[in-house]
N, C-alpha and C positions, 0 to 999 in steps of 0.2 A: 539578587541583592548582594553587594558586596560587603566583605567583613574589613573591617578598619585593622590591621595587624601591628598592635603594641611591639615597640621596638625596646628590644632588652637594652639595659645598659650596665654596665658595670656594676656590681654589687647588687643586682636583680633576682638570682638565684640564689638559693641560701648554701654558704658554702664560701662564695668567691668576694674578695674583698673588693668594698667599697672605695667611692674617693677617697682618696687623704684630705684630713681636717684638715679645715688654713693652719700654718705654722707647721706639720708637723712634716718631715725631710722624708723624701723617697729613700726608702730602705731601712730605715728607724724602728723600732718595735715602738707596739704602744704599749700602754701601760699594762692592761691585762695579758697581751703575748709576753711580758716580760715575767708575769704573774705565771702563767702556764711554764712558762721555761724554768724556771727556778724550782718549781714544784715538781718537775719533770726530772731536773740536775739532783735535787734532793731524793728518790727514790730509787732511780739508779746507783747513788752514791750508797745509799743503804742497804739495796738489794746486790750487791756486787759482788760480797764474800760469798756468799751464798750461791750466786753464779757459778763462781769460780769452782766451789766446793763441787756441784753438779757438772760441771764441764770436766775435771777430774775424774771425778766418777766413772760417767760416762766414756770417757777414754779408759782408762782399765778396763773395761768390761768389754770395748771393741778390739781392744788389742787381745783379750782372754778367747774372746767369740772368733779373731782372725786366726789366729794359733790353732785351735781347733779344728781351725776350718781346713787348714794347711796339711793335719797329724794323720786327718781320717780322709 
């Protein structure tokens, strides 16, 4: 007895995007991707000193740890 094998199509697994609604232009963000993007620009913008501050850090402490490394 044969099994009838449902054919995926676009937007069938969850993850990959669906058709585009009538009207809306290949390559266009929708309204919620523009939601996620914005909220996204926003918390890098906020977190960024702070980056910075640890990327610093971080570099001193390889350059103190290379030195070292070189003395002994």
């Amino acid at each position: 007895m044969g099994h009838a094998h449902a054919v995926r199509r676009r937007g069938d697994v969850a993850g990959t995007p669906g058709p585009l609604p009538p009207g809306e232009p290949a390559g266009e963000s929708t309204a919620a991707e523009r939601v996620r993007e914005k909220a996204a620009e926003w918390l890098a913008e906020r977190c960024h000193p702070q980056t910075l501050r640890q990327v610093r850090w971080a570099n001193v402490r390889l350059k103190e740890s290379a030195t070292q490394a070189l003395v002994s």
